[in-house]
OpenMM code with the backbone's topology and positions (N, CA, C; nanometers):
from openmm import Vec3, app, unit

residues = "UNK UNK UNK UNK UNK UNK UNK UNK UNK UNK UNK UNK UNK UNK UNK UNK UNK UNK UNK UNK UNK UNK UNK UNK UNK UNK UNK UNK UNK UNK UNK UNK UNK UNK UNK UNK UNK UNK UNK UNK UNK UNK UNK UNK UNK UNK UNK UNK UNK UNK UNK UNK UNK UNK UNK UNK UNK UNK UNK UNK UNK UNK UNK UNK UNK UNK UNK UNK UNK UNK UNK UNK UNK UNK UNK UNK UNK UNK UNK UNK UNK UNK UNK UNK UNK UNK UNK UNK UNK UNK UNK UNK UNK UNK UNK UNK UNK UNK UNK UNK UNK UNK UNK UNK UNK UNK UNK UNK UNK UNK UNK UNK UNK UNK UNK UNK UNK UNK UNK UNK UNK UNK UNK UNK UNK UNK UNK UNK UNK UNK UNK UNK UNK UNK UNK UNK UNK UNK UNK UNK UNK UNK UNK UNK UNK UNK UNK UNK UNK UNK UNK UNK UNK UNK UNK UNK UNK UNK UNK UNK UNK UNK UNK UNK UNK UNK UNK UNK".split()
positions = [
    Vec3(6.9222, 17.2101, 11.5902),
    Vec3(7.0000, 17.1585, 11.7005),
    Vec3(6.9846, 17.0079, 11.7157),
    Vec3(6.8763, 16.9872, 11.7228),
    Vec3(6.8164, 16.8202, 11.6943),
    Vec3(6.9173, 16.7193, 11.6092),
    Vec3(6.9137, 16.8092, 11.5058),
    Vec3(6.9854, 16.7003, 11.3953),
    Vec3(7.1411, 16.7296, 11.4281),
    Vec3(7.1905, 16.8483, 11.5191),
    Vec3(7.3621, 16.7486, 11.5276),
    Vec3(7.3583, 16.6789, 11.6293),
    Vec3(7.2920, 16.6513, 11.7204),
    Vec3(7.2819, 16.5718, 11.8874),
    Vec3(7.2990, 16.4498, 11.8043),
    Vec3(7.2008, 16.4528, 11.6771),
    Vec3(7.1540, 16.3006, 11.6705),
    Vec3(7.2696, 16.2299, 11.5712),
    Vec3(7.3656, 16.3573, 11.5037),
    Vec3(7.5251, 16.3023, 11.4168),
    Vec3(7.6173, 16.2577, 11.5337),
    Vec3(7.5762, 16.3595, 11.6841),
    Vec3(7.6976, 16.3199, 11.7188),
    Vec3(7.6672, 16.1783, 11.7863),
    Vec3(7.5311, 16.1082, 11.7806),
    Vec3(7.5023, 15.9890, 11.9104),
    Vec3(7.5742, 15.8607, 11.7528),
    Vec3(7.5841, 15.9182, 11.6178),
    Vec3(7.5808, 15.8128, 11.5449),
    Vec3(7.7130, 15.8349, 11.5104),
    Vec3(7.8335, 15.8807, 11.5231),
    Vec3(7.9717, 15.8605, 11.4972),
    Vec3(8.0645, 15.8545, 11.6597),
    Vec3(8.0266, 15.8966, 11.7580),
    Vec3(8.0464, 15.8204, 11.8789),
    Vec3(8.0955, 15.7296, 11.8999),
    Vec3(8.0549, 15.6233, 11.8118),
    Vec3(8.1175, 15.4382, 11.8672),
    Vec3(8.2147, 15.4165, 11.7982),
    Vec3(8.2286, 15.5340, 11.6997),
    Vec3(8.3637, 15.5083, 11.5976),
    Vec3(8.4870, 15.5744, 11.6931),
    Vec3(8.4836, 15.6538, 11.7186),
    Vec3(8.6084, 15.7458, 11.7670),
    Vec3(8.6128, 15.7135, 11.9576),
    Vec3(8.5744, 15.5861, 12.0190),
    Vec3(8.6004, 15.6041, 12.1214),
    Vec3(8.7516, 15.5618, 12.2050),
    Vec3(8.8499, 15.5572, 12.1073),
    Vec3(8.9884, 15.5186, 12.1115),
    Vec3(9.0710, 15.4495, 12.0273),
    Vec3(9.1958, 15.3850, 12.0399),
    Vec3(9.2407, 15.3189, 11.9315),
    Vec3(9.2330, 15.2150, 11.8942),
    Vec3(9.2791, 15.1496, 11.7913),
    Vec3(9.2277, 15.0107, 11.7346),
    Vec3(9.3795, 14.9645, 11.7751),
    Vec3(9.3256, 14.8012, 11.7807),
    Vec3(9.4901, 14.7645, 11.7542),
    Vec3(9.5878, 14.7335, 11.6849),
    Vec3(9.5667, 14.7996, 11.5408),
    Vec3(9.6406, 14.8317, 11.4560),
    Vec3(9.7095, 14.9629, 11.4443),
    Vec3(9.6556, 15.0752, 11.5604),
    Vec3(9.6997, 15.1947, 11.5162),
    Vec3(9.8202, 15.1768, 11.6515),
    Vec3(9.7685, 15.0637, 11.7427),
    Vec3(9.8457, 15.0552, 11.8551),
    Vec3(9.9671, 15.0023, 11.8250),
    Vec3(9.9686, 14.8769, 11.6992),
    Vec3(10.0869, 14.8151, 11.6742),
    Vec3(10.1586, 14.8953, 11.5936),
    Vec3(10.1044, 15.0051, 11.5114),
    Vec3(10.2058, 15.0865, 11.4060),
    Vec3(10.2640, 15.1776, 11.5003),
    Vec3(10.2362, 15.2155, 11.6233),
    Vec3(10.2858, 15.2947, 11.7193),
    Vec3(10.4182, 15.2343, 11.7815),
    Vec3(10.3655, 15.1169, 11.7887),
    Vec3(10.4921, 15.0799, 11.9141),
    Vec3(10.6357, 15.0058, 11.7952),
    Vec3(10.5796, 14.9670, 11.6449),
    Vec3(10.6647, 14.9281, 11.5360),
    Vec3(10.7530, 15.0784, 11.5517),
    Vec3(10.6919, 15.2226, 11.5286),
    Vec3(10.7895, 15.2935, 11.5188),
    Vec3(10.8603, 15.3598, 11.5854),
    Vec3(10.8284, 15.3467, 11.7431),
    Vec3(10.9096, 15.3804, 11.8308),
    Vec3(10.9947, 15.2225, 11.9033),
    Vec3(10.9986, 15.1106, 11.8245),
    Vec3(11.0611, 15.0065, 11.8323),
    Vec3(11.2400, 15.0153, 11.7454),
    Vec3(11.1773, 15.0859, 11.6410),
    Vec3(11.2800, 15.1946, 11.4864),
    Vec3(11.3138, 15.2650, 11.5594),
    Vec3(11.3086, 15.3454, 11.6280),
    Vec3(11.3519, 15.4635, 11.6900),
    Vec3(11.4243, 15.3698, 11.7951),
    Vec3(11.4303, 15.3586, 11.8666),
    Vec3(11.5000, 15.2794, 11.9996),
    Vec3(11.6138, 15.1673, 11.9074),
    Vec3(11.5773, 15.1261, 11.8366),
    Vec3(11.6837, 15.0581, 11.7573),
    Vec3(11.8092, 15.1147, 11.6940),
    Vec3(11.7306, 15.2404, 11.6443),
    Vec3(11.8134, 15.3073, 11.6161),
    Vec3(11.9207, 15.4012, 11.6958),
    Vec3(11.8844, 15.4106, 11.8169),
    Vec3(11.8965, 15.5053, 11.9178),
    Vec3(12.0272, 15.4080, 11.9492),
    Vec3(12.0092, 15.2996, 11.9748),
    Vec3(12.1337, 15.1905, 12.0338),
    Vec3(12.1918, 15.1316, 11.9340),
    Vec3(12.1827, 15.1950, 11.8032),
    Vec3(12.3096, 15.1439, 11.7411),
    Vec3(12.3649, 15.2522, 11.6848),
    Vec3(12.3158, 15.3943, 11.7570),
    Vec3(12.4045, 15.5284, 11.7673),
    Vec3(12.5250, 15.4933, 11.8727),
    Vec3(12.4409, 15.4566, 12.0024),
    Vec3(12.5270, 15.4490, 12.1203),
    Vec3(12.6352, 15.3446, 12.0777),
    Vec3(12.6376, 15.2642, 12.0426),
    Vec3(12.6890, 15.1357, 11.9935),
    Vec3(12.7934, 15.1963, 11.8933),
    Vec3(12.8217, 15.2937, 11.7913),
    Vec3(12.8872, 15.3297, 11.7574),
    Vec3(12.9419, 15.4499, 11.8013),
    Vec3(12.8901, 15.5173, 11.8939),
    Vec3(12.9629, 15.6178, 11.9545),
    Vec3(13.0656, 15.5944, 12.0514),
    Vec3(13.0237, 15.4661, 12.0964),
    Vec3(13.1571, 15.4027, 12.2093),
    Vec3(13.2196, 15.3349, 12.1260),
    Vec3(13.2398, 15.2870, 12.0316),
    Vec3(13.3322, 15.2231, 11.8999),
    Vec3(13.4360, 15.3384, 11.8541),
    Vec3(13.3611, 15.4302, 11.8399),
    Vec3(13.4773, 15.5368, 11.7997),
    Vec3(13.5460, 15.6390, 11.9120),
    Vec3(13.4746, 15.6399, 12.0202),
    Vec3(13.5404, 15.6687, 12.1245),
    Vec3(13.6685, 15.5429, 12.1860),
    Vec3(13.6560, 15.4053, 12.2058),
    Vec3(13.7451, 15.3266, 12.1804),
    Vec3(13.8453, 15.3309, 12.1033),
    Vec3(13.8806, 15.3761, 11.9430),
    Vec3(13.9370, 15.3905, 11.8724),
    Vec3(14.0192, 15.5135, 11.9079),
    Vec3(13.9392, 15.6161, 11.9626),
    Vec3(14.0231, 15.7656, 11.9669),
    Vec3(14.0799, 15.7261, 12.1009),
    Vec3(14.0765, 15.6462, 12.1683),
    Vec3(14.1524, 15.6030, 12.3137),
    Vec3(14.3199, 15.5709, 12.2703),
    Vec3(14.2673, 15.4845, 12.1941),
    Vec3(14.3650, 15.3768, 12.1346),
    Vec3(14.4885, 15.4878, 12.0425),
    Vec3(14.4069, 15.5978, 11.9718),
    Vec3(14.5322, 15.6661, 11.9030),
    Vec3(14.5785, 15.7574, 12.0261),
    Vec3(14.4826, 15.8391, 12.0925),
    Vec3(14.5602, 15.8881, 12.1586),
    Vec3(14.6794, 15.8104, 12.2874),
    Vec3(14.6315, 15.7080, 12.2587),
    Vec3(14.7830, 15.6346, 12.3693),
    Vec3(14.8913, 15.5813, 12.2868),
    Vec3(14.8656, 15.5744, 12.1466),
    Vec3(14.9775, 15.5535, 12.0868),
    Vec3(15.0801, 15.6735, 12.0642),
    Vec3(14.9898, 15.7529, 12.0147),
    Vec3(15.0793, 15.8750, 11.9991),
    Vec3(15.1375, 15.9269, 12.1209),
    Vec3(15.0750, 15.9026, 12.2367),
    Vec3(15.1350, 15.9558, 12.3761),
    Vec3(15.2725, 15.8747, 12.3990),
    Vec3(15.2307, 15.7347, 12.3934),
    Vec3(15.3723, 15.6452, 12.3949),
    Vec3(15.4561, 15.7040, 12.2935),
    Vec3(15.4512, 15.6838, 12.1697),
    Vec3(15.5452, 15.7542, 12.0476),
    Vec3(15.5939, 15.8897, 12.0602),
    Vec3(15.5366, 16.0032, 12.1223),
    Vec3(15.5908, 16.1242, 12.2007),
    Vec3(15.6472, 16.1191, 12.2828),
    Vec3(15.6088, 16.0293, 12.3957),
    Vec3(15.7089, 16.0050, 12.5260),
    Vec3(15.8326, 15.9685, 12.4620),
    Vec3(15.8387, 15.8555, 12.3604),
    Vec3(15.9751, 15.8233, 12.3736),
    Vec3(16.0643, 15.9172, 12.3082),
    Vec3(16.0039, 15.9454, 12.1820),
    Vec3(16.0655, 16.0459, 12.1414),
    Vec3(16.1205, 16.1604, 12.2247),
    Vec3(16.0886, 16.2322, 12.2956),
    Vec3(16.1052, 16.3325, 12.3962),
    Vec3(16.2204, 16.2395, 12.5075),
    Vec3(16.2101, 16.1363, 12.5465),
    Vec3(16.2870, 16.0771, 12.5578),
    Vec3(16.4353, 15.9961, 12.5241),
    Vec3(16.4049, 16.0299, 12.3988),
    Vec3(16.5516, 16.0314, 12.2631),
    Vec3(16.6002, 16.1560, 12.2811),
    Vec3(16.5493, 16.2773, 12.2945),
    Vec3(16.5756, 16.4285, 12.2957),
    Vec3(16.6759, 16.4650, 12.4543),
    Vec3(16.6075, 16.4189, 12.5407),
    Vec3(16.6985, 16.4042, 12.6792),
    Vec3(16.8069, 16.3511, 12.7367),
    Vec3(16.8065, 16.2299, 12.6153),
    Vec3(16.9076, 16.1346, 12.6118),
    Vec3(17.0066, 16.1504, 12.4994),
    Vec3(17.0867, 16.2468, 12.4666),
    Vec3(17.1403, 16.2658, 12.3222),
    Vec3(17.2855, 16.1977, 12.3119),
    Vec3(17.3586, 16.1484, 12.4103),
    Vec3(17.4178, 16.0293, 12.3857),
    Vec3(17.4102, 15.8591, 12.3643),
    Vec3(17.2982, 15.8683, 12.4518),
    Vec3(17.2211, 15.6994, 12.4134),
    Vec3(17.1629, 15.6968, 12.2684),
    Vec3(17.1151, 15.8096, 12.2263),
    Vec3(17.0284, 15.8307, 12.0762),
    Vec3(17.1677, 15.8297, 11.9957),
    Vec3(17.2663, 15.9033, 11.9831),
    Vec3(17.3356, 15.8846, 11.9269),
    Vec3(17.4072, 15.8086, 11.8898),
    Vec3(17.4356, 15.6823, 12.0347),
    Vec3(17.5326, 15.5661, 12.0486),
    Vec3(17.4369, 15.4538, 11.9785),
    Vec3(17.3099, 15.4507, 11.9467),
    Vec3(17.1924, 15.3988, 11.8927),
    Vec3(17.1363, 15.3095, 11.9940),
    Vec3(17.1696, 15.3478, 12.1010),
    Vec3(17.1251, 15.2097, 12.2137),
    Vec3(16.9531, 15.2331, 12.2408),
    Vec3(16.8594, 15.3235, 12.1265),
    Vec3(16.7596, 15.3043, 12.1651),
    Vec3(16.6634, 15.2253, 11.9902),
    Vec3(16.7255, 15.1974, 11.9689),
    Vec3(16.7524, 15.1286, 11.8108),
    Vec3(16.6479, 15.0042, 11.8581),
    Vec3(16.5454, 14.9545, 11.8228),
    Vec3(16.4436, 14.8250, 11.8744),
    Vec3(16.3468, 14.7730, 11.7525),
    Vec3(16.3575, 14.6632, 11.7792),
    Vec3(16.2703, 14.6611, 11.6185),
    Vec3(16.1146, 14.5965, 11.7216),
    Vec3(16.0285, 14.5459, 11.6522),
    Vec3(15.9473, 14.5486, 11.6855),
    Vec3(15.9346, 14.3741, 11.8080),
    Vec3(15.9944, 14.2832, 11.7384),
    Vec3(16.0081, 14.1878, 11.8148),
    Vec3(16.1036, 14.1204, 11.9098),
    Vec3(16.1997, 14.2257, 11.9279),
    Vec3(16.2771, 14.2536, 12.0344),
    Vec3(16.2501, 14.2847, 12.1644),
    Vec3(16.2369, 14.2575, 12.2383),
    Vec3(16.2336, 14.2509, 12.3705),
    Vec3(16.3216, 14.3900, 12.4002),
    Vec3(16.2890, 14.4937, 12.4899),
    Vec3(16.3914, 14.5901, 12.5472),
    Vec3(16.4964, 14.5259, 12.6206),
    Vec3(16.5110, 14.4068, 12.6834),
    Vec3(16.5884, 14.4137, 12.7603),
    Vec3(16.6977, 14.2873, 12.6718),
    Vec3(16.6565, 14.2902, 12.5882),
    Vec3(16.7201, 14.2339, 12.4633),
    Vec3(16.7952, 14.2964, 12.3432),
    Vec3(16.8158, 14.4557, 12.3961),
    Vec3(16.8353, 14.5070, 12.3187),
    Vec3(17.0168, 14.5654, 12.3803),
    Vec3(17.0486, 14.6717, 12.2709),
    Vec3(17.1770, 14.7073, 12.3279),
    Vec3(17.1976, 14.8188, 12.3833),
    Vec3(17.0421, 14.8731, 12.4297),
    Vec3(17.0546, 14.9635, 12.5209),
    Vec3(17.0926, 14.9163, 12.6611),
    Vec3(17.1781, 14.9908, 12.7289),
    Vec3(17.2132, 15.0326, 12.9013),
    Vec3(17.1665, 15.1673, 12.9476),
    Vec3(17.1421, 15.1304, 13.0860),
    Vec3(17.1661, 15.2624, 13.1739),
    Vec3(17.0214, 15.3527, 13.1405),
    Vec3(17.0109, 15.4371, 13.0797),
    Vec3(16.8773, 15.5041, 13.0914),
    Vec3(16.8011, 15.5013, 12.9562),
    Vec3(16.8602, 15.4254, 12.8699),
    Vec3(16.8296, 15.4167, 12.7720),
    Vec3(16.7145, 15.3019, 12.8103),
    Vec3(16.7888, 15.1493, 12.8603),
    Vec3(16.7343, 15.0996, 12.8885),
    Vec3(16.5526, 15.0702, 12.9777),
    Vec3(16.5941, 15.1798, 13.0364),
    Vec3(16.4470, 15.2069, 13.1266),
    Vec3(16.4007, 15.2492, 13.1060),
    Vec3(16.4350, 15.3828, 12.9357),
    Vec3(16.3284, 15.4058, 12.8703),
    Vec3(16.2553, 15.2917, 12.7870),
    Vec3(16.3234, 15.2562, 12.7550),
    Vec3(16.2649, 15.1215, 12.6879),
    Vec3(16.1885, 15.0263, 12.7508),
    Vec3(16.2266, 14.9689, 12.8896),
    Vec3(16.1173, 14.8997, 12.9668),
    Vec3(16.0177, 14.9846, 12.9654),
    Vec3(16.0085, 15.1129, 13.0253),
    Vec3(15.8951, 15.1795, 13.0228),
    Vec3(15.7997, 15.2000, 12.9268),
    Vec3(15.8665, 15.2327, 12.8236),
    Vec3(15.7910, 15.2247, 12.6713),
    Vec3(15.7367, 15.1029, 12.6312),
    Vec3(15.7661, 14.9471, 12.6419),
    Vec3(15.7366, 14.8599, 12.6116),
    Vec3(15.5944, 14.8259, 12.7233),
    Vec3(15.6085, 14.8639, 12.8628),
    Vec3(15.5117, 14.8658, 12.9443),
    Vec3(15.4026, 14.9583, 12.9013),
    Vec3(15.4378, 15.0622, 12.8359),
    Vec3(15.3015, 15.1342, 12.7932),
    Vec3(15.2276, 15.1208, 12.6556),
    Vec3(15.3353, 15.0495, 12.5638),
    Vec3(15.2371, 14.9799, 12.4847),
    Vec3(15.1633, 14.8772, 12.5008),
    Vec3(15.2212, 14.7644, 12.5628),
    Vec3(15.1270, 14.6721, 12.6560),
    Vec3(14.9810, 14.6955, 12.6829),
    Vec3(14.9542, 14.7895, 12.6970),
    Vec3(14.8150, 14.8947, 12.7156),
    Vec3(14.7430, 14.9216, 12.6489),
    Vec3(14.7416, 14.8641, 12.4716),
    Vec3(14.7162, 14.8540, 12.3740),
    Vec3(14.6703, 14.7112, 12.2975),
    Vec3(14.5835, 14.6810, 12.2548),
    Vec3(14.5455, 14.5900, 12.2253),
    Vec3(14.6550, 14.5232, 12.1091),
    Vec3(14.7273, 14.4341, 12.1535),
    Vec3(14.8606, 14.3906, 12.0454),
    Vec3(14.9440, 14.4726, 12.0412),
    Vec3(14.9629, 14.5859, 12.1335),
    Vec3(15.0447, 14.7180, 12.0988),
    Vec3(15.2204, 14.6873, 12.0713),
    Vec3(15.3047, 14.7050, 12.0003),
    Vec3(15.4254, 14.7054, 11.9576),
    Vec3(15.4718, 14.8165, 11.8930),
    Vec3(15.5946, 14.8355, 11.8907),
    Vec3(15.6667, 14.9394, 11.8939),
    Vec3(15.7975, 14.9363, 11.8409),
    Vec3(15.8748, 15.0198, 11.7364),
    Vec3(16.0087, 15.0234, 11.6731),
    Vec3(16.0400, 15.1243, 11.6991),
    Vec3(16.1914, 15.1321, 11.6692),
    Vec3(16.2768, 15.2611, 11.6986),
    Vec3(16.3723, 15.2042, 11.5892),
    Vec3(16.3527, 15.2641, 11.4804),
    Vec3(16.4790, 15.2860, 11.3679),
    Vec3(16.5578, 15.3932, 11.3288),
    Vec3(16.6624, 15.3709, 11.2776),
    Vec3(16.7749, 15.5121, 11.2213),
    Vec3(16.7077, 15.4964, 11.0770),
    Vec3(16.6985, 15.6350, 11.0099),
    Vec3(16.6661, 15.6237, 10.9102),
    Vec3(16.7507, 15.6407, 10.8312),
    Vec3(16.8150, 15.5881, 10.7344),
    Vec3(16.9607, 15.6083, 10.6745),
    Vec3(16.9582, 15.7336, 10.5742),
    Vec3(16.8141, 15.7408, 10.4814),
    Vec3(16.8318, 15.8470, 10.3427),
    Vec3(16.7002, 15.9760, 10.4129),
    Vec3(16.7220, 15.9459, 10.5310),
    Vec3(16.6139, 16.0736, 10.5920),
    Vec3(16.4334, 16.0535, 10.5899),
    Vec3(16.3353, 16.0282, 10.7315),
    Vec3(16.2283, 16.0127, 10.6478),
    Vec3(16.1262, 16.1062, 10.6391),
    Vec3(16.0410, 16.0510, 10.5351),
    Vec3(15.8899, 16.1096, 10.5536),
    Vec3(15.9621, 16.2650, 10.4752),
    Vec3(16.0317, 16.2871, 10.3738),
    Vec3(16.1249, 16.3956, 10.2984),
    Vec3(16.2119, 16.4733, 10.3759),
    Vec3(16.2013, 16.4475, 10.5232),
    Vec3(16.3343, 16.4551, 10.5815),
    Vec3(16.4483, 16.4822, 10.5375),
    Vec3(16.5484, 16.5865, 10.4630),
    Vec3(16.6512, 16.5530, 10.4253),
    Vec3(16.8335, 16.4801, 10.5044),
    Vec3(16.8202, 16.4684, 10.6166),
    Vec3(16.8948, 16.4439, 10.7112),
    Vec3(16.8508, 16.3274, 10.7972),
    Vec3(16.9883, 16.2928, 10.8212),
    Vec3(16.9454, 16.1450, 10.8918),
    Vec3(16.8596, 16.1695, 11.0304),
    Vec3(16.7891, 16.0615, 11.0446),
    Vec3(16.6283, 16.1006, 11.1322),
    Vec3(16.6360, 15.9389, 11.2088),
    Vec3(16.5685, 15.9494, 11.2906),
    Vec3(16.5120, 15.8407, 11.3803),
    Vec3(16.3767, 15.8467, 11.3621),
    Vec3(16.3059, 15.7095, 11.3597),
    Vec3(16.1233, 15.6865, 11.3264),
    Vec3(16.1210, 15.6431, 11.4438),
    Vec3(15.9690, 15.6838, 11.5305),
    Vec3(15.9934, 15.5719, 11.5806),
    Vec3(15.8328, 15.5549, 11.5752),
    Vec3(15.8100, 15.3728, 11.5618),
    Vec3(15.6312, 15.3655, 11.5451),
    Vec3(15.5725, 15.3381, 11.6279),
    Vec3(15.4497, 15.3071, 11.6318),
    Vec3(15.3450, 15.2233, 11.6907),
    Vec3(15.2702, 15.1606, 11.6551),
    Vec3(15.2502, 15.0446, 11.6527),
    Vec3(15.1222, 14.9530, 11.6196),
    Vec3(15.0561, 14.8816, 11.7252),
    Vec3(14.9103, 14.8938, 11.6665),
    Vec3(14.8014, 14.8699, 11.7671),
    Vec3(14.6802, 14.7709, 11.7233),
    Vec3(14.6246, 14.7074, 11.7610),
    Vec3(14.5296, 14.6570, 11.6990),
    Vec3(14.3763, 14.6951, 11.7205),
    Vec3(14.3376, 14.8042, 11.6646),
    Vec3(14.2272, 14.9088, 11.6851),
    Vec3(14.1180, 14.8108, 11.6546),
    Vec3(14.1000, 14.7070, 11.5568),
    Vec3(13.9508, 14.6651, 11.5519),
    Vec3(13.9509, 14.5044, 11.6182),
    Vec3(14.0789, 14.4855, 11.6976),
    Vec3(14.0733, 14.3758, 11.7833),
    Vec3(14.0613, 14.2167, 11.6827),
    Vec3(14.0978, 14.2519, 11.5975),
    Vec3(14.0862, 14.1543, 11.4791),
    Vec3(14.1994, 14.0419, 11.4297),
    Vec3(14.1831, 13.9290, 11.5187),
    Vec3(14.2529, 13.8221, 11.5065),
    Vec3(14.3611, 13.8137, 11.3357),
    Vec3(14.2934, 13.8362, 11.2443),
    Vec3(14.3268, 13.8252, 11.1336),
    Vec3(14.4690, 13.9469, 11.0847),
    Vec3(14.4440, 14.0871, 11.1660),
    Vec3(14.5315, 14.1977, 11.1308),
    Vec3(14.6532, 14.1487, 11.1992),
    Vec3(14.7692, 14.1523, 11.0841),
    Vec3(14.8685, 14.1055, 11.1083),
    Vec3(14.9987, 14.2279, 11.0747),
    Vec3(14.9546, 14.2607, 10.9436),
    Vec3(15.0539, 14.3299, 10.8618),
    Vec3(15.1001, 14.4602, 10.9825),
    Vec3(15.2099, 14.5069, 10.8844),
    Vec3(15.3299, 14.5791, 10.9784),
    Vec3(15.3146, 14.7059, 10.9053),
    Vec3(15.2496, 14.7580, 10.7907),
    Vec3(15.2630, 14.8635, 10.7001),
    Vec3(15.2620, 15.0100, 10.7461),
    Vec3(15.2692, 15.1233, 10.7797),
    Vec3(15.2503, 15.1923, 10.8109),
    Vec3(15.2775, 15.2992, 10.6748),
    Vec3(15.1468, 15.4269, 10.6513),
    Vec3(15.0636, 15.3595, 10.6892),
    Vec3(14.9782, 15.2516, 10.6420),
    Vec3(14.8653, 15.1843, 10.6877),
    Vec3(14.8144, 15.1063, 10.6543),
    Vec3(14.7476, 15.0517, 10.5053),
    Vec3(14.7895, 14.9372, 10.4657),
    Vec3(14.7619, 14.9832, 10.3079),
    Vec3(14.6035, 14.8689, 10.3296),
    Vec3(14.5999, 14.8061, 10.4505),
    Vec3(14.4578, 14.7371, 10.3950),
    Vec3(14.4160, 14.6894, 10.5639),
    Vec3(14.3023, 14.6523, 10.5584),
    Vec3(14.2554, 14.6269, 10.6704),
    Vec3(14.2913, 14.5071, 10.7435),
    Vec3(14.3842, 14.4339, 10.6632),
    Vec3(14.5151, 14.3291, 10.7747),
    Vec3(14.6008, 14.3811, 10.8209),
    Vec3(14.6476, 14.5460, 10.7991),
    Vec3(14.7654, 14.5770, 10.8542),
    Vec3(14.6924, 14.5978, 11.0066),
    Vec3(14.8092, 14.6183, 11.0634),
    Vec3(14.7763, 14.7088, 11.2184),
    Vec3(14.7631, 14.8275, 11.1939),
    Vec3(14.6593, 14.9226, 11.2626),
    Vec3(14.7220, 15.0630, 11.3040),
    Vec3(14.7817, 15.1362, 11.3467),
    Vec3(14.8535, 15.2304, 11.3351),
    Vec3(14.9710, 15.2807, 11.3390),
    Vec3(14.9872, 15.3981, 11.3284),
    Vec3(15.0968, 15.4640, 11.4031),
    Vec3(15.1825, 15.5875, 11.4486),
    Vec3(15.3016, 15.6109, 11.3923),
    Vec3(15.3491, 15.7019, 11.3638),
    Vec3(15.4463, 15.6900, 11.3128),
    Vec3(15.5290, 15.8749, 11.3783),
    Vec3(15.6147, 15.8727, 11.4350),
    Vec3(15.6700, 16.0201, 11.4690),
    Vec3(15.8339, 15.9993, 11.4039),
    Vec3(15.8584, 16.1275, 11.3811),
    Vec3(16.0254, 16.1461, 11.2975),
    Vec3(16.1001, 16.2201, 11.3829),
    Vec3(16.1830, 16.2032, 11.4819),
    Vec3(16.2884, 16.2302, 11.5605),
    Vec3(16.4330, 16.3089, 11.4838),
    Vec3(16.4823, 16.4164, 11.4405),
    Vec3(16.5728, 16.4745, 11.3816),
    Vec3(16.6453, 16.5031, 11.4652),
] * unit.nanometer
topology = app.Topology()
chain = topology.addChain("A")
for resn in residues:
    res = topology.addResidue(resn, chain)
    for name in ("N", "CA", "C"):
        topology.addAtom(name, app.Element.getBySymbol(name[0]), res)
């Protein structure tokens, strides 16, 4: 009995807590961890931003569309026909055509660079065989001074992002 009293009075001064090296490898890896933790969050609101952004394009690009569908003499007379740097009230829509169009132009607004076309498609699109109406959306999803292009869809990271629905 003697001789463990007297192991335990001689390893005692070793184990009476931590050093401060075991303290700094502690707080290094829960420093990694917390770093990491906020550049989860940091990309989880990045792509939640992004899924904002499509779902309001496509909502605008459905509205109007559904709005071409209600209107089947203005769609037909082409008074909802807009290219992208046209102004609605610049256009040759009247009457309810028209206020779909203010309205639509007000809800892309809501979009970072958001713009918007309404074309006849002459040879049918997207294999469409019959003449069709497009109508798009572009947005500027990564807020990027430089994205310019009009492509849909996008062939490089200067285009805008984009919607695209086919109206028959």
């Amino acid at each position: 009995m003697r001789q463990s009293a007297d192991h335990r009075q001689r390893l005692a001064p070793r184990e009476r807590g931590f050093t401060l090296f075991e303290v700094m490898i502690a707080l290094l890896v829960l420093s990694i961890g917390l770093l990491g933790l906020a550049a989860l969050q940091t990309s989880t609101l990045r792509t939640g931003q992004v899924a904002d952004m499509r779902t309001r394009a496509v909502q605008a690009a459905a509205d109007m569309v559904e709005r071409m569908h209600a209107n089947p003499s203005g769609t037909a007379a082409g008074e909802y026909a807009i290219t992208r740097q046209r102004a609605a009230r610049h256009s040759a829509a009247t009457g309810t055509a028209l206020a779909d169009l203010v309205d639509w132009h007000a809800r892309l607004a809501r979009l970072p660079d958001g713009q918007g076309e309404i074309s006849r498609c002459s040879r049918g699109c997207a294999g469409i065989g019959q003449p069709a109406w497009s109508v798009t959306v572009w947005w500027n999803a990564a807020r990027d001074p430089v994205a310019r292009g009009f492509h849909c869809p996008p062939r490089s990271v200067a285009d805008l992002r984009c919607v695209r629905l086919v109206l028959r």
